[in-house]
C-alpha positions in Angstrom: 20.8 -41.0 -10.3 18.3 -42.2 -7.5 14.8 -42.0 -8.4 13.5 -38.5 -6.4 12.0 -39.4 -3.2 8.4 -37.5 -3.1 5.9 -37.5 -0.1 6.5 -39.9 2.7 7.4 -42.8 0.5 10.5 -44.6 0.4 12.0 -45.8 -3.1 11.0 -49.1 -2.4 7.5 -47.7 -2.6 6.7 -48.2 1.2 3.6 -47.9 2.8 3.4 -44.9 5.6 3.3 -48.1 8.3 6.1 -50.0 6.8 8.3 -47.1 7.1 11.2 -47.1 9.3 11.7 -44.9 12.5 14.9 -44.4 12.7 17.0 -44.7 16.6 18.2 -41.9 18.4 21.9 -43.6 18.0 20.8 -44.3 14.0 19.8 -40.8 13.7 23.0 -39.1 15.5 25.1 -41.4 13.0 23.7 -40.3 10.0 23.8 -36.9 10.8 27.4 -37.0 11.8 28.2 -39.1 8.4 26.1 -37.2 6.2 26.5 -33.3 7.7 29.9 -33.0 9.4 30.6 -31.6 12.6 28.8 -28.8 12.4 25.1 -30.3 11.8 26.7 -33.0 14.5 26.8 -30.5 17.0 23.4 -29.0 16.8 21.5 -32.6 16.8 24.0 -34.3 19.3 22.4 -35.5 22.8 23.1 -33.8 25.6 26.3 -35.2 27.2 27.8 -36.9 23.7 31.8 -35.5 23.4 33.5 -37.4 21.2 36.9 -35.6 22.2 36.3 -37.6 25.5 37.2 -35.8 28.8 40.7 -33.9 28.3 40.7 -30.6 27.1 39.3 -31.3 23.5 36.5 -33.0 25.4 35.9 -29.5 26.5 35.7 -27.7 23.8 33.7 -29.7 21.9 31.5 -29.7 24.5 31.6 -26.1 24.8 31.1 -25.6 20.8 28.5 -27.7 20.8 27.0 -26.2 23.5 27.2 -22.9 21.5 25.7 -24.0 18.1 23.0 -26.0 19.8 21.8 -22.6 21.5 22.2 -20.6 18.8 19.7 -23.6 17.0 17.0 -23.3 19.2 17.0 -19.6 19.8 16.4 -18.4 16.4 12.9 -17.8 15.3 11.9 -20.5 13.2 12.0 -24.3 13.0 15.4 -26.1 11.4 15.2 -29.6 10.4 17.3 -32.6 8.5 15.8 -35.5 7.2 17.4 -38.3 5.2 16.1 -39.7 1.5 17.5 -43.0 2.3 14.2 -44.3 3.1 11.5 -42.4 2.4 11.8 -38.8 3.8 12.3 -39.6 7.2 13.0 -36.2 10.1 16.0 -36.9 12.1 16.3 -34.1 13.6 14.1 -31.0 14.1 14.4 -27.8 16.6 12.4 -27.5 19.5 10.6 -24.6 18.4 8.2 -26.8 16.1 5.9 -27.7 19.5 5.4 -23.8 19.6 4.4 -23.7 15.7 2.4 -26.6 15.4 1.6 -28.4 18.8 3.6 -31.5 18.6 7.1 -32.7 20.4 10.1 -33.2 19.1 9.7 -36.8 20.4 6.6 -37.1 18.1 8.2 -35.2 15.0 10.6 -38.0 15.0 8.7 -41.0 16.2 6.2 -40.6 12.9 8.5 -40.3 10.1 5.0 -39.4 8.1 3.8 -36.4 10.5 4.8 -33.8 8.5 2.8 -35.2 5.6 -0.3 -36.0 7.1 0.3 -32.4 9.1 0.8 -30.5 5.4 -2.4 -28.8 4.4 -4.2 -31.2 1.5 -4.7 -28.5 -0.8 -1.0 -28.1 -1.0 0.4 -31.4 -1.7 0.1 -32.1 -4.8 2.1 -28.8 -5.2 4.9 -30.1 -2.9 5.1 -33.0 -4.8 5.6 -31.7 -8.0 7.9 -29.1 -6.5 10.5 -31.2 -5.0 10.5 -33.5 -7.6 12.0 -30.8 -9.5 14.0 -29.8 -6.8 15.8 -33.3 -6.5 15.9 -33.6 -10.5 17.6 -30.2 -11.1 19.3 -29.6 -8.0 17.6 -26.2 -7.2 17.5 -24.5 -3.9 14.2 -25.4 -2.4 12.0 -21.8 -1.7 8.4 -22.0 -1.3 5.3 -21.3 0.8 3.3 -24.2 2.0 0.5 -24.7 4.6 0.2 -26.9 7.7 -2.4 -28.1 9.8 -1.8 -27.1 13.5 -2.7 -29.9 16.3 -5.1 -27.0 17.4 -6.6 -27.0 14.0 -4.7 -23.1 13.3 -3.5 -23.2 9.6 0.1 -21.7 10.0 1.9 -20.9 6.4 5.8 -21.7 6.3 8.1 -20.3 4.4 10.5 -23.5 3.7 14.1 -23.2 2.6 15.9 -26.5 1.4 19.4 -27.6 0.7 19.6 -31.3 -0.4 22.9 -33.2 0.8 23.9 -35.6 -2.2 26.5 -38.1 -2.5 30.1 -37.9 -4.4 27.9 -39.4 -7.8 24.9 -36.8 -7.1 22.9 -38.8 -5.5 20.0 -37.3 -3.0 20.9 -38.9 0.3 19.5 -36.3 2.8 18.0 -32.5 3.0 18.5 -30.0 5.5 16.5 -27.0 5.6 14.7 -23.7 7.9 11.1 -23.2 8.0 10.0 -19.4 8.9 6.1 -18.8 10.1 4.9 -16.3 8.0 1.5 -16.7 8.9 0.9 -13.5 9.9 1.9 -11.9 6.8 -0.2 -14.5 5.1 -3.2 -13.3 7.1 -2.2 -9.6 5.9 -1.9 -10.6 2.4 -5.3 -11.9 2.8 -6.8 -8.9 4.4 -4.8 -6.3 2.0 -6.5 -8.6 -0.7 -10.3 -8.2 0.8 -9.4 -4.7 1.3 -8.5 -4.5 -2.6 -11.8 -6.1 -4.0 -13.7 -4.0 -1.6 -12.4 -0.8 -2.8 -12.5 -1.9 -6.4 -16.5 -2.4 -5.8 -16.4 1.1 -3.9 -14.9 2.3 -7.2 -17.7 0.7 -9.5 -20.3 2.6 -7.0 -18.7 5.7 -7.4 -18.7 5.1 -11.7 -22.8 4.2 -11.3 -23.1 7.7 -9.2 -20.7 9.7 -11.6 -23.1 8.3 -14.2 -26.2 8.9 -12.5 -25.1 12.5 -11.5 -24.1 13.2 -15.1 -27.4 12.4 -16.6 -30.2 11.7 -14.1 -29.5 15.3 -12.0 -28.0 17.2 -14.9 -31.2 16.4 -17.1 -34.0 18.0 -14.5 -31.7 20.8 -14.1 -31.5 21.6 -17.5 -34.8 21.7 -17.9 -35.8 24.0 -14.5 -33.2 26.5 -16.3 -34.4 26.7 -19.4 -38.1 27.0 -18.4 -37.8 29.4 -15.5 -36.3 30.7 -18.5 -39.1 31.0 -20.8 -41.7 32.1 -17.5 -39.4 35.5 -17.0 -39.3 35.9 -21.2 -42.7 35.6 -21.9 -44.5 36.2 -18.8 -42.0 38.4 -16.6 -44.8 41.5 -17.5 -47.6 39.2 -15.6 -45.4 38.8 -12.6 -45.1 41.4 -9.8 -41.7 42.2 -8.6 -42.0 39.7 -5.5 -43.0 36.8 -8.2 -40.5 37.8 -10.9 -37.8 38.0 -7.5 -38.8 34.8 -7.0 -38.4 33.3 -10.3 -34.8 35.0 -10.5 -34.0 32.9 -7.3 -34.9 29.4 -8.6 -32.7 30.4 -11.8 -30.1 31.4 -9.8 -30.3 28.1 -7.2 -30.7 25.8 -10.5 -27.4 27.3 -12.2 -25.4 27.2 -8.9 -26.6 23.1 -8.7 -25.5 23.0 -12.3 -21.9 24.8 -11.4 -21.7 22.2 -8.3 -22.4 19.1 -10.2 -19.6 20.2 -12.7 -17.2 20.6 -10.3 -18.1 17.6 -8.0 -17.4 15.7 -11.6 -14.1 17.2 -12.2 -12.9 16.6 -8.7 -14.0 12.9 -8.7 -12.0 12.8 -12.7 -8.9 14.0 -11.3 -8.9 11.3 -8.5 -9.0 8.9 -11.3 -6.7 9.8 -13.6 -3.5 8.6 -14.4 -0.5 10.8 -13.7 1.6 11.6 -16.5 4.7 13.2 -14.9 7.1 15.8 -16.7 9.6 18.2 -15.5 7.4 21.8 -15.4 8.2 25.4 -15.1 5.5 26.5 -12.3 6.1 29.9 -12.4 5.9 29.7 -16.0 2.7 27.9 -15.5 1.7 30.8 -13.1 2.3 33.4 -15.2 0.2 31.9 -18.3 -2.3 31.8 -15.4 -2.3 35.4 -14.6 -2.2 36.2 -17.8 -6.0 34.8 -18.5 -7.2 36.4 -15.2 -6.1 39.8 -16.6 -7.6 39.2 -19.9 -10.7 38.4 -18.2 -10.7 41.8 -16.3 -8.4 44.2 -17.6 -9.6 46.6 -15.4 -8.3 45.3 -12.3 -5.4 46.9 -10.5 -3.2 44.0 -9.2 0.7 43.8 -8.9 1.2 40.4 -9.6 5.3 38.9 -8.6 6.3 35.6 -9.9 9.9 34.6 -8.2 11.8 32.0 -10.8 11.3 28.4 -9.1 13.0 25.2 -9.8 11.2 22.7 -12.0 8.7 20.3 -10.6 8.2 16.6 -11.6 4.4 16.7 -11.4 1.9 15.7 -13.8 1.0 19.4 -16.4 -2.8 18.9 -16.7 -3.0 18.6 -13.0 -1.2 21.2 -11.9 -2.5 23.7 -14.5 -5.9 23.0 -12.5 -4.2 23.4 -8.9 -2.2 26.8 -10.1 -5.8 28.0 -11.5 -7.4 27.5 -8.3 -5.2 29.1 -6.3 -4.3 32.0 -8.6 -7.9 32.4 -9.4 -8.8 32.4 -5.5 -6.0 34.7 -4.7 -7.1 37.1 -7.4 -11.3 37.0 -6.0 -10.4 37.4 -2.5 -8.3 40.4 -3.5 -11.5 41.7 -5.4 -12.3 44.5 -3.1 -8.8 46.0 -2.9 -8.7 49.1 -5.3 -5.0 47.8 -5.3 -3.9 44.0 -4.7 -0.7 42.2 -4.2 -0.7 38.3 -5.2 2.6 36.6 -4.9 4.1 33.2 -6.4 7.3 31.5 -5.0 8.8 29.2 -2.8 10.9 28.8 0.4 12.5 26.5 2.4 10.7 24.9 5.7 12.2 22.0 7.6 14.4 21.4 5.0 11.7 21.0 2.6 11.0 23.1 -0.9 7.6 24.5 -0.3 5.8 26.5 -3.0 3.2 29.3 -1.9 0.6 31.7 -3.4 0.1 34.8 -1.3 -2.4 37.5 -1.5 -3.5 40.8 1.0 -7.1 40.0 -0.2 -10.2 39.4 2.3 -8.1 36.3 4.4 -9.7 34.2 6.9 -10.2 32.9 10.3 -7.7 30.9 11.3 -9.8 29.2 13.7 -11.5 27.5 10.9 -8.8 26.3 8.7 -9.3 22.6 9.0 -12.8 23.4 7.4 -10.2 24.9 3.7 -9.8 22.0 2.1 -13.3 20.1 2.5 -15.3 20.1 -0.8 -17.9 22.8 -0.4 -17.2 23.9 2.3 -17.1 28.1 2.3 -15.9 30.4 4.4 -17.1 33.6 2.7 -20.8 34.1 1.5 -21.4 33.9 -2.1 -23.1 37.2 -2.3 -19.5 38.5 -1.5 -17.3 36.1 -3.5 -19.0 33.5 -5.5 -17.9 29.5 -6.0 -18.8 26.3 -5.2 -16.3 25.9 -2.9 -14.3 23.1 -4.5 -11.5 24.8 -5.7 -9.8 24.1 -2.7 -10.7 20.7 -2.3 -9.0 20.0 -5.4 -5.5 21.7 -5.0 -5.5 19.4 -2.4 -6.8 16.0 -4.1 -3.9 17.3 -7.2 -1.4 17.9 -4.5 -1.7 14.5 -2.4 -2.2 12.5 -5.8 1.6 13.7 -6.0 2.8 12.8 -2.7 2.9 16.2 -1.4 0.7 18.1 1.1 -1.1 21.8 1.3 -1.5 23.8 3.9 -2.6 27.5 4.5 -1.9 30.3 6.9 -4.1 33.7 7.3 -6.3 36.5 9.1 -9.3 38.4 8.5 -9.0 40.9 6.3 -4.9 40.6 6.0 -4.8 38.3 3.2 -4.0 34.6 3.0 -0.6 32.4 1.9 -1.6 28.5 0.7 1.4 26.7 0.7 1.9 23.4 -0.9 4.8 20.4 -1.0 5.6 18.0 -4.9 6.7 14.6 -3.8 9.6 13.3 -5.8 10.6 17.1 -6.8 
């Protein structure tokens, strides 16, 4: 077999300036030889019919007329070269002046253009690429770079068939080249965009740290000494001062309860979902079952309609279910007799699960404000919370591909609905 033909040098080890540029009449020859009539058509002059001028003459024409506009319509460059003497273009589509500034007439004219116009970075790549691709016969696929007459870099996407003689030998390749560049460039930026959220990440690890210790560590102390000032000196006080004293307590715990559950809100963004097939109204029910343990006193008819499983992740869930439940049964704290429900229903011909309740509702004029982490539409005097529990049913809820929304009206209750992705 021929020794592979790499780069712009010819097996007889030319030099770039020794290399042959082959004749418009030598090139249409060895593309009619080497290709067939169909490769023949596309690169044949304008005017060449080999069936002369009868009716044959026609057609030809006419075909060729045909394949030579399909050529040089399509969106990307197509190109033959032979391995005869060096790699040498004979032919190449007129859409290469729109890629990368230079004529046809000067693709062909310097049978070394392509490689001085192939990015330098990339060449040794090229090299060892086709080399393999001669050697084993492969279909040539790969991404290279060129340098633009403009200076514009503008990635290919090559695609390479090598012609070979009845013994195997390489004696010409034929192939399309796609600019991909824009792609490329979004590659690029989808990368940047990557590395800068992965720093955002290690900036939100340093402040999870920070909040954990340096915030948590003051607070603990300002609660266990306003502590030890109402033990042993609450009889010094007067009622103003001990009033006083009780509010810092009260501020310092409510920090405490916020830091907690900005922390478990930022841990649930991170963590991996481990997807089963649940029972949610089984899950509700355990729910409900904890509430009433923790006041059995209440007066609340509680329905749970049977619902389909849902693939979602348990852990998470368990959290989203407890916050709505648990919201559902506070709002509904000043009814002597509440009515929280659990099911699902159909909208748009989508499976949407809801919790509803006839508790204290809200304004509907304010919903976009739900979801946002501490954000509160009640006063805590009447319904205490940090107000993140919404703000993560949602983070849970989006983490599975699913959304959550919420209808309601003062004082006639509230319905949060929410959508599993992949359910």
């Amino acid at each position: 077999m021929a020794q592979a033909v790499i780069g712009p040098d010819s097996r007889e080890s030319r030099s770039p300036s020794d290399a042959e540029t082959p004749t418009p009449d030598a090139a249409e020859a060895l593309l009619r030889e080497l290709a067939g009539p169909l490769l023949s058509a596309w690169a044949a002059p304008p005017g060449l019919s080999p069936g002369g001028s009868g009716a044959a003459g026609a057609d030809y024409r006419l075909t060729e007329a045909r394949y030579r506009t399909l050529l040089e319509q399509i969106p990307a460059v197509t190109f033959m070269a032979s391995l005869e003497h060096g790699l040498q273009e004979v032919y190449v589509s007129p859409q290469i002046e729109s890629l990368l500034g230079y004529t046809q007439r000067e693709w062909l004219e310097n049978p070394v253009l392509w490689y001085e116009r192939l990015h330098p970075d990339d060449k040794d790549r090229w090299n060892a690429e086709f080399a393999r691709t001669v050697a084993a016969g492969e279909r040539f696929h790969s991404v290279y770079r060129f340098v633009a007459r403009d200076g514009r870099v503008v990635s290919i996407l090559g695609d390479i068939k090598i012609g070979r003689d009845e013994v195997g030998r390489p004696l010409f390749i034929q192939g399309v080249g796609f600019d991909i560049t824009e792609l490329k460039q979004a590659e690029e930026a989808l990368r940047q965009r990557t590395i800068e959220l992965d720093l955002a990440n290690q900036e939100l690890e340093a402040f999870s740290y920070s909040v954990t210790h340096d915030l948590r560590t003051p607070l603990r102390s300002l609660e266990a000494f306003s502590h030890l000032l109402v033990q042993d000196y609450g009889d010094k006080l007067d009622p103003t001062g001990r009033h006083y004293l009780e509010l810092v307590r009260r501020s310092a715990s409510r920090m405490a309860q916020m830091i907690d559950d900005f922390l478990s809100l930022y841990r649930i963004g991170r963590k991996t979902l481990d997807r089963a097939w649940v029972d949610l109204s089984a899950m509700a029910r355990a729910v409900v079952d904890e509430l009433r343990t923790a006041e059995p006193d209440r007066v609340v008819d509680v329905r749970i309609e049977p619902t389909p499983p849902a693939y979602v992740d348990p852990d998470l869930f368990r959290i989203a279910l407890s916050n709505l439940l648990g919201n559902a049964w506070k709002f509904t704290g000043k009814r002597p007799r509440a009515r929280i429900e659990f099911g699902q229903t159909v909208r748009g011909g989508e499976r949407v699960y809801f919790v509803r309740d006839d508790g204290a509702g809200f304004d509907m004029a304010y919903v976009d404000r739900l979801f946002a982490p501490f954000e509160r539409l009640h006063g805590s005097d009447d319904f205490p919370g940090s107000g993140i529990g919404l703000a993560t049913i949602r983070r849970v809820v989006e983490r599975h591909g699913g959304r959550v929304f919420a209808e309601g009206a003062v004082d006639r209750g509230a319905t949060f609905y929410f959508t599993v992705g992949g359910s």
